[in-house]
Structure formats: structure tokens, C-alpha cells
Z-matrix of the N, CA and C atoms (Angstrom, degrees):
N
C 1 1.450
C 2 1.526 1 110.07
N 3 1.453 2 115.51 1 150.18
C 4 1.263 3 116.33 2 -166.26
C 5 1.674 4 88.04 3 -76.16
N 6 1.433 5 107.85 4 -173.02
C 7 1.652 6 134.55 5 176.04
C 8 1.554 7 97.99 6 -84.92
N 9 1.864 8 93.74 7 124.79
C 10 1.363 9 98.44 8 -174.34
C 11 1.914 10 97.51 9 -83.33
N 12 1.506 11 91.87 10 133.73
C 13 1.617 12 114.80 11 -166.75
C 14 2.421 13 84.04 12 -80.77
N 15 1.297 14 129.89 13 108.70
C 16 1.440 15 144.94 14 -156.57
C 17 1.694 16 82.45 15 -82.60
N 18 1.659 17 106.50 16 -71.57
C 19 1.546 18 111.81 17 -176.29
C 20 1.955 19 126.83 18 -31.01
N 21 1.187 20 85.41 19 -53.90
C 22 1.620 21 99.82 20 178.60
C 23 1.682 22 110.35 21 -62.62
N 24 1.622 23 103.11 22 -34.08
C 25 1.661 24 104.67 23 -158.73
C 26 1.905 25 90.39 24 -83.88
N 27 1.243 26 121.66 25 -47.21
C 28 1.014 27 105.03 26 158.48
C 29 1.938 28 152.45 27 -30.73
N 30 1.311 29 93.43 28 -68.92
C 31 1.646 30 131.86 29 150.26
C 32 1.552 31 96.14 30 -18.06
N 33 1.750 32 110.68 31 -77.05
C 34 1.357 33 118.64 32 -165.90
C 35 1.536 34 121.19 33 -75.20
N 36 1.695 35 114.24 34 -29.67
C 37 1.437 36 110.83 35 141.10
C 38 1.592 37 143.96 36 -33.93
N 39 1.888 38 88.51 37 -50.69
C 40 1.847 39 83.61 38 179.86
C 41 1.254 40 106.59 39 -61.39
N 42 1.716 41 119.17 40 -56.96
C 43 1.436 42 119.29 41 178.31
C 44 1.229 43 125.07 42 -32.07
N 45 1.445 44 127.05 43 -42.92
C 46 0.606 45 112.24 44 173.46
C 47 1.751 46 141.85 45 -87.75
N 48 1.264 47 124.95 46 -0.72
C 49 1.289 48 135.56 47 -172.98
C 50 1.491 49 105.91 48 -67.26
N 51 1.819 50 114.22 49 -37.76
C 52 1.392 51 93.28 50 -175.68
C 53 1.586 52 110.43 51 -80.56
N 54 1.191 53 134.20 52 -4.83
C 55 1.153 54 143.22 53 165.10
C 56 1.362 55 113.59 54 -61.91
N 57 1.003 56 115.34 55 -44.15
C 58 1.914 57 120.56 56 179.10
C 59 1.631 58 96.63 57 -72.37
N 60 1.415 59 106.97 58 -42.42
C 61 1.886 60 95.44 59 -169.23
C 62 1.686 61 88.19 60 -62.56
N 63 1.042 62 134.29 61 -22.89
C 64 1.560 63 124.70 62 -149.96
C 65 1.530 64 82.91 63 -86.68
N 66 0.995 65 140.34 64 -63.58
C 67 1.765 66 139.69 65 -171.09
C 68 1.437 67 99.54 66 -68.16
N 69 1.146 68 149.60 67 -22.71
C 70 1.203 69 137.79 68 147.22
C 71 1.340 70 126.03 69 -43.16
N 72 1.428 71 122.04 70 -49.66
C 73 1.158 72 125.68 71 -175.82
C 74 1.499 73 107.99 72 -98.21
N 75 1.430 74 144.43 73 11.30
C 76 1.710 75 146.16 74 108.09
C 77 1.462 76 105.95 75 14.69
N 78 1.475 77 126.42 76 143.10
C 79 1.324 78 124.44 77 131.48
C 80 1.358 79 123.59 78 -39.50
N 81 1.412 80 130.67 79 152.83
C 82 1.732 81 123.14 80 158.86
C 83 0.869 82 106.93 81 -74.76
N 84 1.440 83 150.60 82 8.26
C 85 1.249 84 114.75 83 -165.51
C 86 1.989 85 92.52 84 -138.26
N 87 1.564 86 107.86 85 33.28
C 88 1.230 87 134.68 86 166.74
C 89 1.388 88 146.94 87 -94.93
N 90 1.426 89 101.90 88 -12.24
C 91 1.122 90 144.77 89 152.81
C 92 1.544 91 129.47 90 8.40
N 93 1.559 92 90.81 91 -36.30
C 94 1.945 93 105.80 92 -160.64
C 95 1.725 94 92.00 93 -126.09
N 96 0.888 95 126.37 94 14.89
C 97 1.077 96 125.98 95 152.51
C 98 1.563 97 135.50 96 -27.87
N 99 1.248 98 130.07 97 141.67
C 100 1.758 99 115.39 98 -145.26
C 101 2.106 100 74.65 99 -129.25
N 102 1.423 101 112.52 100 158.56
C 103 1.153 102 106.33 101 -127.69
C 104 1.974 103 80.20 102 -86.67
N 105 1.644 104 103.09 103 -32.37
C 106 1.554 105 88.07 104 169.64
C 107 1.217 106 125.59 105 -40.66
N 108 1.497 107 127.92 106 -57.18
C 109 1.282 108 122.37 107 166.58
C 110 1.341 109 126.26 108 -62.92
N 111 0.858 110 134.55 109 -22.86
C 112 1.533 111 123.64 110 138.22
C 113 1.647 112 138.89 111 -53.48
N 114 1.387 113 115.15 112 -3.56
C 115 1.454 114 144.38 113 164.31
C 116 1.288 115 103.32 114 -99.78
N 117 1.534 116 128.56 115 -45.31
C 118 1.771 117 106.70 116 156.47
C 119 1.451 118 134.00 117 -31.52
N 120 1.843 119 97.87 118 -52.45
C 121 1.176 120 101.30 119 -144.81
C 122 2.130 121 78.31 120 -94.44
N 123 1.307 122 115.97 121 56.19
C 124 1.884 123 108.44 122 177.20
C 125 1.153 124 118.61 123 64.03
N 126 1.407 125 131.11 124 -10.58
C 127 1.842 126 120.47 125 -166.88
C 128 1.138 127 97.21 126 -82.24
N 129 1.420 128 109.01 127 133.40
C 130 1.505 129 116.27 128 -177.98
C 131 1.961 130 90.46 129 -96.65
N 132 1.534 131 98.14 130 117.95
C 133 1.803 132 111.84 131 -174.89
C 134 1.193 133 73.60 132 -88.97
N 135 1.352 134 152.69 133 -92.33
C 136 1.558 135 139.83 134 -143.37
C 137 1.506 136 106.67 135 -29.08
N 138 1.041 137 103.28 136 -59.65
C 139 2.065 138 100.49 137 -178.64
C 140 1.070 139 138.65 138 -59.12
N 141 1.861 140 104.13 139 -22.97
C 142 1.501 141 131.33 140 144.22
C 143 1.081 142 102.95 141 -60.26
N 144 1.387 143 158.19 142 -100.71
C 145 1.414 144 162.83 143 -177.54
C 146 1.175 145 101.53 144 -26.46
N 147 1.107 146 145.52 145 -72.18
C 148 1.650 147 127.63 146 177.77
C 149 1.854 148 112.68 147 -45.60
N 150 1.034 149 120.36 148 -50.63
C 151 0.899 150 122.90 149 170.88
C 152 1.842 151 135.41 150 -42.86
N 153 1.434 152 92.63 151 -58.60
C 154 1.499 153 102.84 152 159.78
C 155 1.186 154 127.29 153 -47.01
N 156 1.806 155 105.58 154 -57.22
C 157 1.575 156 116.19 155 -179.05
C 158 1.493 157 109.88 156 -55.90
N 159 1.619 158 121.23 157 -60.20
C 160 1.961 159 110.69 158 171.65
C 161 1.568 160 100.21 159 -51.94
N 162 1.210 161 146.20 160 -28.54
C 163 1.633 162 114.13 161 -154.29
C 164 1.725 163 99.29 162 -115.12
N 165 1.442 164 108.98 163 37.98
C 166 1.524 165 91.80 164 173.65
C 167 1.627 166 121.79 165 -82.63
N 168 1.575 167 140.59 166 171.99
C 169 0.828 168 136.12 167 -177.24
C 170 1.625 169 118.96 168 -41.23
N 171 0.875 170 133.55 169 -38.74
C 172 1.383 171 97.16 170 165.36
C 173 1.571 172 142.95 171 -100.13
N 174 1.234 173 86.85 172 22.33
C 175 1.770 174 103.34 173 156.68
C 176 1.169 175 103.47 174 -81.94
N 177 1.565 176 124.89 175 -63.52
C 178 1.438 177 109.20 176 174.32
C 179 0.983 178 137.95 177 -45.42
N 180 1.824 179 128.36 178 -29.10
C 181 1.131 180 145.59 179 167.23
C 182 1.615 181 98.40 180 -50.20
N 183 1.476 182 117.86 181 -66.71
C 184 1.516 183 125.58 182 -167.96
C 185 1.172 184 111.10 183 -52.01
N 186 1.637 185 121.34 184 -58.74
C 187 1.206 186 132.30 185 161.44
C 188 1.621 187 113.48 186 -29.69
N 189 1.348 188 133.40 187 -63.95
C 190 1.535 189 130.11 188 167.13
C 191 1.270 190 122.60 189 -44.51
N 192 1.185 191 112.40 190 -60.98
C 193 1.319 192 121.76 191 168.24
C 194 1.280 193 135.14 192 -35.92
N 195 1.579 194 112.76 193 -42.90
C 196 1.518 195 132.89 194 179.52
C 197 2.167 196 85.52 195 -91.08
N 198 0.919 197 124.68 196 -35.55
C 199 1.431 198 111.71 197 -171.98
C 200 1.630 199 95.28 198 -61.57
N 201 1.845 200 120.97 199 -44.49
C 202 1.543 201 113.55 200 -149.07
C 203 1.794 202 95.62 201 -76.42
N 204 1.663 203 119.91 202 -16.33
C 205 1.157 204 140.07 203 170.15
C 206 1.160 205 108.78 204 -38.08
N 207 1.419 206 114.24 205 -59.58
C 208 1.849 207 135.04 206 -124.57
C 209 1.860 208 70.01 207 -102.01
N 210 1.132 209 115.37 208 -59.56
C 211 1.594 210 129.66 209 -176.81
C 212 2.009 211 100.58 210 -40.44
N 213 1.143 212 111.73 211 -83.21
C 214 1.101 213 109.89 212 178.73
C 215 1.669 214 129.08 213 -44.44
N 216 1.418 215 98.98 214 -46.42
C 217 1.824 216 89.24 215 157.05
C 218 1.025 217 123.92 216 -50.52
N 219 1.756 218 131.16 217 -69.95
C 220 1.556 219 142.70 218 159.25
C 221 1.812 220 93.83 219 -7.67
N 222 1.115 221 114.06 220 -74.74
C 223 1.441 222 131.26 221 -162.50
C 224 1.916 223 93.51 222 -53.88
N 225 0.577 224 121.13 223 -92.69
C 226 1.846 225 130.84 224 155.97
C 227 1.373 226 111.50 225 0.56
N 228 2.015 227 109.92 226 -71.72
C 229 1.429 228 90.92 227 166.83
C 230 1.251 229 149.92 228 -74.30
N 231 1.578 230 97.51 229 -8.23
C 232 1.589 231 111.42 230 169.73
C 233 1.558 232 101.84 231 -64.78
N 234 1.552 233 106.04 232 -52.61
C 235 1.886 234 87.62 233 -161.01
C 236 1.779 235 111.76 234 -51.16
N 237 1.682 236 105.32 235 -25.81
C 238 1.389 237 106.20 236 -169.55
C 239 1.571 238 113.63 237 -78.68
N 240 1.977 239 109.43 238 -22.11
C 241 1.349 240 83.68 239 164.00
C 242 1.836 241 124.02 240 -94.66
N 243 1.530 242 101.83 241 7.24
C 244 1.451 243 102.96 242 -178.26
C 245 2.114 244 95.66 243 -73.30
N 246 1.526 245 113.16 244 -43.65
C 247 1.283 246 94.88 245 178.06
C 248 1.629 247 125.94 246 -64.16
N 249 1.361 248 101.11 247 -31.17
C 250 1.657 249 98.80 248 -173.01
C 251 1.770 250 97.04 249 -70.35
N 252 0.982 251 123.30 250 -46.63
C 253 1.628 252 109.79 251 176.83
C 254 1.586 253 109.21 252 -58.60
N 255 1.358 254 131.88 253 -40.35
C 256 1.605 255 112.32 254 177.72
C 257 1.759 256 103.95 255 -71.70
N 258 1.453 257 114.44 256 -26.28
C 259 1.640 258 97.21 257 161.51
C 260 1.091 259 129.76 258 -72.84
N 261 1.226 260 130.04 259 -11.49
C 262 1.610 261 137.24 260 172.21
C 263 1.505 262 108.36 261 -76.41
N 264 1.311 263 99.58 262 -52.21
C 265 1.355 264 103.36 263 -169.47
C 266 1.871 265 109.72 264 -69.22
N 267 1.305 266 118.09 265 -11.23
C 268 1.401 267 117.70 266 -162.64
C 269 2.019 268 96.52 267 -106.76
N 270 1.410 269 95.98 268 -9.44
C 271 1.504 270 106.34 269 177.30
C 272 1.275 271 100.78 270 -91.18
N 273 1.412 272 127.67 271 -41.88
C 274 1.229 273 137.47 272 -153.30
C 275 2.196 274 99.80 273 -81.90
N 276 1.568 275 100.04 274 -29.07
C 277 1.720 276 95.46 275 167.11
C 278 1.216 277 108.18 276 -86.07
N 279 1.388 278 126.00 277 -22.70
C 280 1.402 279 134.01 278 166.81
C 281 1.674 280 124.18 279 -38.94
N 282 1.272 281 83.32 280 -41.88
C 283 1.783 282 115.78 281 -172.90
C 284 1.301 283 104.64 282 -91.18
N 285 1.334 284 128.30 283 -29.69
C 286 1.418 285 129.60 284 173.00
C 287 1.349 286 117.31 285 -74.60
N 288 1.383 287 110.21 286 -30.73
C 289 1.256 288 120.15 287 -171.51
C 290 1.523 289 113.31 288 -83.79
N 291 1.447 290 113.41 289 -37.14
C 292 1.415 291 123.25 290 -177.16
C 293 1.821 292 101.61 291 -73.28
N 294 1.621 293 110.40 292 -44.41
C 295 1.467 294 107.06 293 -172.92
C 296 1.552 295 101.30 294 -59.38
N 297 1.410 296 119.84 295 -28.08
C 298 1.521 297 115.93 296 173.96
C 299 1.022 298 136.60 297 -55.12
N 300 1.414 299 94.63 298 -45.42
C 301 1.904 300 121.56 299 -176.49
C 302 1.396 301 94.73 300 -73.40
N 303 1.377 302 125.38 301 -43.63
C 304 1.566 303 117.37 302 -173.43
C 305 1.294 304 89.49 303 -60.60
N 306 1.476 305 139.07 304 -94.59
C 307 1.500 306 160.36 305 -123.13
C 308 1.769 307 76.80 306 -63.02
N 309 1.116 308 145.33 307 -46.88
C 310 1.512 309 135.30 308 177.06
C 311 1.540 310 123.86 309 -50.02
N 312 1.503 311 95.93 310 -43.54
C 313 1.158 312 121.48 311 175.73
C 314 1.635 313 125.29 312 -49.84
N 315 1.547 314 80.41 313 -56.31
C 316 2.082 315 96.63 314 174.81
C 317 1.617 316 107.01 315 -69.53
N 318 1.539 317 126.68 316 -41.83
C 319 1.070 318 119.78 317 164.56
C 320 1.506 319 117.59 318 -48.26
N 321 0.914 320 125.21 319 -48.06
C 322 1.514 321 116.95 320 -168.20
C 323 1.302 322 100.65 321 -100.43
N 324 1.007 323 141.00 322 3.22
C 325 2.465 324 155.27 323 122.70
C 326 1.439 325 83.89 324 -36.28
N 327 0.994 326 132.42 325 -81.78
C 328 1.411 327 137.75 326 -158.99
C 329 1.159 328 121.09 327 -41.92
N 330 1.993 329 105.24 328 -57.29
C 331 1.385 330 113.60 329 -169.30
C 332 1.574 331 99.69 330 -75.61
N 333 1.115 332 115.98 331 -22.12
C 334 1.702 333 110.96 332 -175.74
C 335 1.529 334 113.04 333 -80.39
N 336 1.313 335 100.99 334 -11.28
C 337 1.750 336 96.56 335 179.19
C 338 1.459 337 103.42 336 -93.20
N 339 1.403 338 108.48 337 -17.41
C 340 1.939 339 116.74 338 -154.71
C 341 2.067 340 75.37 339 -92.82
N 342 1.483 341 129.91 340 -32.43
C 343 1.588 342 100.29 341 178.80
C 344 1.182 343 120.47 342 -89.44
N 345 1.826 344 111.04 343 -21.81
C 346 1.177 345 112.38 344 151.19
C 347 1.700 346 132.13 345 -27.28
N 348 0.991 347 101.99 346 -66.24
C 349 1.311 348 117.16 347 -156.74
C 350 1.691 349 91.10 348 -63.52
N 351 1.519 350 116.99 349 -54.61
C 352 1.401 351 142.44 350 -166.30
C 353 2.122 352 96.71 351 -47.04
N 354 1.212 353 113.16 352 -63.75
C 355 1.134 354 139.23 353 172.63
C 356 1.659 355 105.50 354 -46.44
N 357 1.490 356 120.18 355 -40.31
C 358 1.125 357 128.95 356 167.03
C 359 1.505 358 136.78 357 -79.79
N 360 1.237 359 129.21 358 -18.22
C 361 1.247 360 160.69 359 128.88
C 362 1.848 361 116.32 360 -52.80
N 363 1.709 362 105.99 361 -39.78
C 364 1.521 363 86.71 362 162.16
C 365 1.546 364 133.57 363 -98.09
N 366 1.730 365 92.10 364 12.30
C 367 1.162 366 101.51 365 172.32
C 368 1.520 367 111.86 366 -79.33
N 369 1.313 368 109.30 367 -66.00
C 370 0.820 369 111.36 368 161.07
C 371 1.644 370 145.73 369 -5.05
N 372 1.446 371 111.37 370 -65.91
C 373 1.444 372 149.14 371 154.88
C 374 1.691 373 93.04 372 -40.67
N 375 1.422 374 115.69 373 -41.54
C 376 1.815 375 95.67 374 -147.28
C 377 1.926 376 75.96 375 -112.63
N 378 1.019 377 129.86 376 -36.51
C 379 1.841 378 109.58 377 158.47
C 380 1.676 379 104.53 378 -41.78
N 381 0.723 380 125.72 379 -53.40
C 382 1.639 381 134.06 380 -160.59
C 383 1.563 382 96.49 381 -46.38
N 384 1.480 383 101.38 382 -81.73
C 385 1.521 384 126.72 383 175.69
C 386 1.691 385 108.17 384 -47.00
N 387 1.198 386 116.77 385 -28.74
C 388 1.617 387 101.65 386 177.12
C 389 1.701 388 116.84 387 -93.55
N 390 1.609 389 100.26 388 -15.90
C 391 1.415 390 92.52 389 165.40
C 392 1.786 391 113.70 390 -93.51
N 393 1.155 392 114.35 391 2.91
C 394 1.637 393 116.67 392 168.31
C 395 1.511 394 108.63 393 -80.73
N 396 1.073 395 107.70 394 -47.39
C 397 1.452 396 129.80 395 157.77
C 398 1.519 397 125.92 396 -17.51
N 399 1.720 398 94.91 397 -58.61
C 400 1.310 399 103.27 398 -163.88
C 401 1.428 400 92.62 399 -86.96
N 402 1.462 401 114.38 400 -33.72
C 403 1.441 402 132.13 401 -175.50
C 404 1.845 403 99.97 402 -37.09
N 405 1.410 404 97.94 403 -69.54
C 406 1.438 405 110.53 404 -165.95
C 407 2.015 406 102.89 405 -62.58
N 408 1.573 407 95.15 406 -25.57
C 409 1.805 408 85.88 407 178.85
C 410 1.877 409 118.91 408 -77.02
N 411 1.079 410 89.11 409 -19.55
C 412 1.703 411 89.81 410 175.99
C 413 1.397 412 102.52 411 -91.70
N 414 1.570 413 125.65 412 -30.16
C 415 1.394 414 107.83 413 176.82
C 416 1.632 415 97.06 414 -51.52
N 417 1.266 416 111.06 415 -67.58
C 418 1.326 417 120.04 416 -163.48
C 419 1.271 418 132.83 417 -31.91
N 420 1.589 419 90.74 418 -42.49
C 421 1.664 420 125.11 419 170.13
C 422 1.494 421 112.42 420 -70.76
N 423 1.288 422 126.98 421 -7.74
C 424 1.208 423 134.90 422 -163.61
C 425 1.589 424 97.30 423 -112.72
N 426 1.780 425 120.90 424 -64.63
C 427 1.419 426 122.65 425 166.55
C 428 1.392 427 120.41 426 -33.69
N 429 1.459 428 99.49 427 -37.48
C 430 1.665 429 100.56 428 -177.80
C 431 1.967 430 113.68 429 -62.71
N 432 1.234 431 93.50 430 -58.56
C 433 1.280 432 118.13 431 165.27
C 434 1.512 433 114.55 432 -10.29
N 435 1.784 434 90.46 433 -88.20
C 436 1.562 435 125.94 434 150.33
C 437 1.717 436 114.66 435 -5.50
N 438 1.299 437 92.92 436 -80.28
C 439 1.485 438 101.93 437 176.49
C 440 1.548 439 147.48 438 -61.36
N 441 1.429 440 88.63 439 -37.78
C 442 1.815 441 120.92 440 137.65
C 443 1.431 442 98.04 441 -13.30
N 444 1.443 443 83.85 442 -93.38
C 445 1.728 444 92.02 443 -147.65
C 446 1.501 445 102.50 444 -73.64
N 447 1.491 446 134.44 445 -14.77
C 448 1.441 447 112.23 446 169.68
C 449 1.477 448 124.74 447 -52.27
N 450 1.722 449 95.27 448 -50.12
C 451 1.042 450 127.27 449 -170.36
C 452 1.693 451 116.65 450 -42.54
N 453 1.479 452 101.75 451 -32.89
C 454 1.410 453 147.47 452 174.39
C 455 1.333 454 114.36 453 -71.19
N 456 1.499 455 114.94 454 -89.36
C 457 1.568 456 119.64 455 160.91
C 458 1.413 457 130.77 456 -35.93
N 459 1.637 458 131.58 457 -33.67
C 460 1.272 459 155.42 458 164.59
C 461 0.985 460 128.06 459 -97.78
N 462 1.237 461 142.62 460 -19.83
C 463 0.967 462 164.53 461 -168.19
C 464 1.694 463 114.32 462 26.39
N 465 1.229 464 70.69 463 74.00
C 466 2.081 465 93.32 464 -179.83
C 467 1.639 466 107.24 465 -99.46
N 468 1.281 467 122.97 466 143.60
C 469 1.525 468 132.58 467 168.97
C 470 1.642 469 97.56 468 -52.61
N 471 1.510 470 121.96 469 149.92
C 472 1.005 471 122.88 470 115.46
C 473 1.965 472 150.45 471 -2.13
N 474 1.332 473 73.42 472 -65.07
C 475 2.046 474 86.49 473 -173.22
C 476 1.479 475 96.33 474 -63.45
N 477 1.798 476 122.62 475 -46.68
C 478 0.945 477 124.56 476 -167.07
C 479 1.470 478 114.66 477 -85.14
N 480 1.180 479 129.29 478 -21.16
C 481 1.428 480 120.30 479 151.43
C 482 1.570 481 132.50 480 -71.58
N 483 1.427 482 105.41 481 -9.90
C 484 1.292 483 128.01 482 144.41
C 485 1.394 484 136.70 483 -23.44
N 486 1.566 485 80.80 484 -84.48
C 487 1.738 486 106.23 485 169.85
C 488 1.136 487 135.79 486 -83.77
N 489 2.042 488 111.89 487 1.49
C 490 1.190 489 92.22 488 159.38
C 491 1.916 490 108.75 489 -114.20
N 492 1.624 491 113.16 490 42.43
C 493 1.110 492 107.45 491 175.33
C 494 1.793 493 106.45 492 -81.91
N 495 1.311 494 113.91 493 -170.07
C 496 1.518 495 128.25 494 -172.66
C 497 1.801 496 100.13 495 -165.45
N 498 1.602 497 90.40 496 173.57
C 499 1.460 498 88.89 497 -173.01
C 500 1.620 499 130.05 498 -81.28
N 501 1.345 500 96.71 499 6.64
C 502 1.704 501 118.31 500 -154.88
C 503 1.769 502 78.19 501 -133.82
N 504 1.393 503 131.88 502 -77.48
C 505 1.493 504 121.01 503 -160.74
C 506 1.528 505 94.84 504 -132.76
N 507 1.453 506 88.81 505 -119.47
C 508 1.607 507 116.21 506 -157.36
C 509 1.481 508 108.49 507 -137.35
N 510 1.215 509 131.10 508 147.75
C 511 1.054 510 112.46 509 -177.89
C 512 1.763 511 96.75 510 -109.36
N 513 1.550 512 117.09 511 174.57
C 514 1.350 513 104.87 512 -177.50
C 515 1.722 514 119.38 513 -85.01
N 516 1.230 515 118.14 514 148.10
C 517 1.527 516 130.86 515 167.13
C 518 1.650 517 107.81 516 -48.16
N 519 1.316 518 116.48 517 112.68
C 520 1.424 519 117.44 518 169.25
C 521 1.450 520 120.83 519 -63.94
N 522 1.066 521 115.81 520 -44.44
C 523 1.554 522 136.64 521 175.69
C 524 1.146 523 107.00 522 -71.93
N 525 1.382 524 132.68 523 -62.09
C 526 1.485 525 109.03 524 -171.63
C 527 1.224 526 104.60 525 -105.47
N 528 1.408 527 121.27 526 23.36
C 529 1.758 528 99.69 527 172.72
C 530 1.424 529 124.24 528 90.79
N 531 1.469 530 109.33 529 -28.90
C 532 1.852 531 110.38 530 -151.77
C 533 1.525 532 99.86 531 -96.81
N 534 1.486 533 100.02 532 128.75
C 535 1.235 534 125.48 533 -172.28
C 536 1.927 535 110.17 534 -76.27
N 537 1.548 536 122.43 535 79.81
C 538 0.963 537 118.08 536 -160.38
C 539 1.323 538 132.89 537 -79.43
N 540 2.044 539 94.26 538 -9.33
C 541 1.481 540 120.07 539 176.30
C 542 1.497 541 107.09 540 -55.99
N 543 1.636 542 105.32 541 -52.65
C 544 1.549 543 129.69 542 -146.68
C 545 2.011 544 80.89 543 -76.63
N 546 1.094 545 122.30 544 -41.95
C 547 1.344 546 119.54 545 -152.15
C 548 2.117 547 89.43 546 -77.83
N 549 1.260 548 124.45 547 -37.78
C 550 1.399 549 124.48 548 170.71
C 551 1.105 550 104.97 549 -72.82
N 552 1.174 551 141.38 550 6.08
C 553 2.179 552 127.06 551 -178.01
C 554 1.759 553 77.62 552 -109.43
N 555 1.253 554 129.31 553 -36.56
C 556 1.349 555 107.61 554 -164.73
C 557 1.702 556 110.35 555 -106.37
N 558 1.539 557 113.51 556 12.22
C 559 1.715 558 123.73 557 159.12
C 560 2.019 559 89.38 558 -75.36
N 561 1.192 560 95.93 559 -76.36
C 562 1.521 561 104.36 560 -169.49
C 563 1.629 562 99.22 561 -45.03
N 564 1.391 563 148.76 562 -26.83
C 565 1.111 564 110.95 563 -179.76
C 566 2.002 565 99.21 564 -112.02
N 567 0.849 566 109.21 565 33.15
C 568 1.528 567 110.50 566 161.52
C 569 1.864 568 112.35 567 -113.36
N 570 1.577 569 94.49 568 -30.04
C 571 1.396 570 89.67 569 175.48
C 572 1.903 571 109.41 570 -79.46
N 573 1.097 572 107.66 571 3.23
C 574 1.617 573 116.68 572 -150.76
C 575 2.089 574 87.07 573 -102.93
N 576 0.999 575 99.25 574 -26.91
C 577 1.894 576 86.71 575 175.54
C 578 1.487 577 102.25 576 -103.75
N 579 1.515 578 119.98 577 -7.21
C 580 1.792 579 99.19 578 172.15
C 581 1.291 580 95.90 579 144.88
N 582 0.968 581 121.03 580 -42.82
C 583 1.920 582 115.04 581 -172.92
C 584 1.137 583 129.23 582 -70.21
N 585 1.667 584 111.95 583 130.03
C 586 1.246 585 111.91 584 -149.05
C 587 1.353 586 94.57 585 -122.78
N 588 1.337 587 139.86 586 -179.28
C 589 1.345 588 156.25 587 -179.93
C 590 1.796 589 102.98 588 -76.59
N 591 1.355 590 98.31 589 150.28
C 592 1.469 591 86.50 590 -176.14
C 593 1.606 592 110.95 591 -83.73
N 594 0.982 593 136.13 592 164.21
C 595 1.332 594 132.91 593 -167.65
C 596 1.872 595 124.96 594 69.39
N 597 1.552 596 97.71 595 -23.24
C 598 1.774 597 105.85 596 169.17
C 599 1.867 598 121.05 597 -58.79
């Protein structure tokens, strides 16, 4: 069948409707009417006759055919947008799920930098304290030293070099005079360029 011409089939529709209202509103029992007298009574038969001739059976046939067409695409593009929405939507928990896992992610980024850091600061703190530490063990190790050899050179007790230490030096000997502070500022700065005891 040729290509149904839409414009014309239209065209010959409008024309024709007031023509059908006109044979509608006929007597019934008018029926056999010869087409002049049906041009009396206003029916435009040309618009009927055009009409008939575009809408015979296989226009209608074509016409169905291209409708079960138009139908089956419709039908077609629905299924394609019913799938692209269950793919959106299965991307879209996809996406919920990943923005989750991230936003979990940075939380526990966070907490690992926040013990990091914590862990780093008590390192810190406990370097600090172990070089005060060591600080106070070589003083200590050094007083001992110190005391050693006074103890040695002077031959002073213990108890009493004891009791007249302090937290900074020594305080001085009442009895004999000897300035034991002055004698520790100048151990610490003889031991302080290298010189050591003989036998140390």
C-alpha cells in the first residue's frame, strides 16, 4: 500500500462531518435517496466521496497496523524506561552505600589521625621525661662521682656530705670552712670539657 497521505485524510474528515450530521438528521425512512436529492437537502456527497475513497480498507488496515506499531514502541519504551529507573535506583543505593562507607571511612581517617597525633604527643612527653631522666641520672652519676673523690681527697663521712647537699649544690661546711658548692660548679665544669678521673 502506498504512504497514507495524514493531511488529505484529515482535510477530507473535517469536510466531511458536517455532511454526516446532515444525513443524520434525514428522515428514516429516506434512505434511497439519489445523490441530487441529497444535494437539495445540503449534504455535501463530494466530501462523502472523498472521504470514502482515502478511508477504504486498507488505510484502515495501515492505519492499525502503524497504531499496533506506535503501541508496541510505547510498550518498548516503557520497558526501557522501567529498566533505566531500576538501574538508577540500584545505582542510586549503590551511591548511598559508598557515600556511607566513605563518611565511615573519614570518621575512622579522623579517629586514626586524632590517636595518631595523641600517641605522638605522648611520645613526645615520654622522650622529654627520658631525657630529664637521663639528665637527672648522670647528674646523679656525676654527684656520686663528685662525692667519691671528696670523700677521698678530704676525707669526709658520707652521712655528712649527705646532709649538707641541696637541690641545686651544697651548702658550705661550718667547721671546716670548705666551700663545697664552689668545689661542684668547678667538678661540673672540668668534667664539662673532657676530663675524667684517672682510672674512669
Amino acid at each position: 500500500m502506498n504512504k497514507i497521505d495524514y493531511q488529505a485524510l484529515r482535510e477530507a474528515a473535517e469536510r466531511a462531518i458536517p455532511a454526516m450530521e446532515r444525513l443524520l438528521m434525514l428522515p428514516a425512512d429516506d434512505d434511497l435517496l439519489s445523490e441530487q436529492e441529497l444535494k437539495d437537502y445540503g449534504v455535501d456527497i463530494d466530501a462523502l466521496n472523498a472521504f470514502k475513497f482515502l478511508t477504504g480498507p486498507e488505510t484502515v488496515l495501515a492505519l492499525l497496523d502503524e497504531r499496533e506499531r506506535n503501541l508496541q514502541y510505547i510498550k518498548s519504551r516503557d520497558q526501557e524506561n522501567e529498566d533505566i529507573a531500576l538501574t538508577v535506583g540500584k545505582l542510586r543505593v549503590e551511591l548511598e552505600g559508598k557515600d556511607k562507607l566513605i563518611a565511615e571511612l573519614g570518621k575512622q581517617c579522623a579517629e586514626w589521625e586524632r590517636k595518631a597525633l595523641s600517641n605522638f604527643e605522648e611520645c613526645a612527653a615520654m622522650a622529654e621525661r627520658i631525657e630529664e631522666m637521663s639528665k637527672q641520672s648522670c647528674e646523679a652519676r656525676e654527684r656520686d662521682l663528685f662525692e667519691s673523690w671528696v670523700m677521698h681527697s678530704i676525707c669526709i663521712s658520707k652521712s655528712t656530705l649527705e646532709g649538707l647537699r641541696t637541690e641545686t649544690g651544697y651548702r658550705n661546711a661550718t667547721l671546716s670552712g670548705t666551700d663545697f658548692n664552689r668545689m661542684w660548679k668547678q667538678w661540673k665544669s672540668i668534667r664539662a670539657t673532657g676530663i675524667r678521673i684517672k682510672g674512669e
